[in-house]
C-alpha positions in Angstrom: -79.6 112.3 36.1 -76.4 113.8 35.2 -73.3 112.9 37.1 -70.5 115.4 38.3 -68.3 113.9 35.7 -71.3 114.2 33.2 -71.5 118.4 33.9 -67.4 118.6 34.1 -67.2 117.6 30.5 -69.9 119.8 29.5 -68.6 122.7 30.9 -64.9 121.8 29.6 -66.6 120.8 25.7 -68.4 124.2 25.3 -65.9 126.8 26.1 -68.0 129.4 24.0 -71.1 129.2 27.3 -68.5 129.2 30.1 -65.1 130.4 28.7 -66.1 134.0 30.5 -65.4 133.0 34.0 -61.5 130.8 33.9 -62.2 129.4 37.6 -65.4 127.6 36.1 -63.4 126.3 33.7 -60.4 125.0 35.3 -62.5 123.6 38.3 -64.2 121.4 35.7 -60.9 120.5 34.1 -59.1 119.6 37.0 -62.7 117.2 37.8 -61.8 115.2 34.8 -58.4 115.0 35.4 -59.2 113.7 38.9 -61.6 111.3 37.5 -58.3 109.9 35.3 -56.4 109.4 38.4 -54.0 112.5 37.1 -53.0 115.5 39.0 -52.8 119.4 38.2 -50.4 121.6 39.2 -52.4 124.8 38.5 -49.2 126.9 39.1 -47.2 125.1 35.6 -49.9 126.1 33.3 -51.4 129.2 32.5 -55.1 131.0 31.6 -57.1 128.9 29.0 -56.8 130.1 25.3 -58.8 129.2 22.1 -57.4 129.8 18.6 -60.3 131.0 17.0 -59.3 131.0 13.3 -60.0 133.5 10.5 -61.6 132.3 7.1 -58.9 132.9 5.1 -56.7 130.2 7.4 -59.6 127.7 6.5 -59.4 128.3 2.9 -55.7 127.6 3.5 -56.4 124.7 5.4 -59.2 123.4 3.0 -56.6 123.6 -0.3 -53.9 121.8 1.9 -56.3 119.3 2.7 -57.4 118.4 -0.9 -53.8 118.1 -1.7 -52.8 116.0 0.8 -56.0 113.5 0.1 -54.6 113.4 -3.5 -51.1 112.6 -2.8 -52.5 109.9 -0.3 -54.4 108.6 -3.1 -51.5 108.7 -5.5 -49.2 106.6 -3.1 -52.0 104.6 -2.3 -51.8 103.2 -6.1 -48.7 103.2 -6.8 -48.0 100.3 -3.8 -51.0 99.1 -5.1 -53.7 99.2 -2.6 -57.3 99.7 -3.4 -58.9 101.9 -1.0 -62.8 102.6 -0.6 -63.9 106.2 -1.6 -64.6 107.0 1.7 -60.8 106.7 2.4 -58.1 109.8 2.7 
C-alpha cells in the first residue's frame, strides 16, 4: 500500500505524467516539504519549469565531460594517487 508521501514523490519525480496541471504538482511538493518539517510560501516562487535540453547541448556537455575526467586523471597522478577505473 502506498503512502501519501509514497504518491507525493511520484507525482513530484515524473513531471513529464503530471507537469500539465501546476496545482497537481505543487500540492505534492508542498506534501514533501511538509513531511520535512519545512514550509512554502507559494507567493515567493513562481510556476514550475523544466530545462529540456537540445542535443547539441549534450554533445556539448558530453565533450566537456570527457575533458574534465581527463584532467581529473592527470592531477590524480601527478599527487600520486592511484585511482580504480571506475573513478572520475
Amino acid at each position: 500500500m502506498q503512502t501519501p508521501i509514497d504518491k507525493a514523490r511520484h507525482v513530484v519525480t515524473h513531471p513529464e505524467i503530471f507537469g500539465r496541471i501546476p496545482a497537481v504538482l505543487a500540492m505534492n511538493w508542498e506534501r514533501l516539504k511538509n513531511a520535512r518539517g519545512q514550509t512554502v510560501d507559494h507567493d515567493r516562487i513562481g510556476a514550475p519549469a523544466y530545462l529540456i535540453a537540445p542535443a547539441a547541448f549534450t554533445d556539448e556537455a558530453d565533450v566537456q565531460i570527457a575533458r574534465i575526467r581527463s584532467k581529473v586523471r592527470t592531477i590524480a597522478k601527478d599527487k600520486g594517487y592511484d585511482l580504480p577505473p571506475s573513478a572520475a
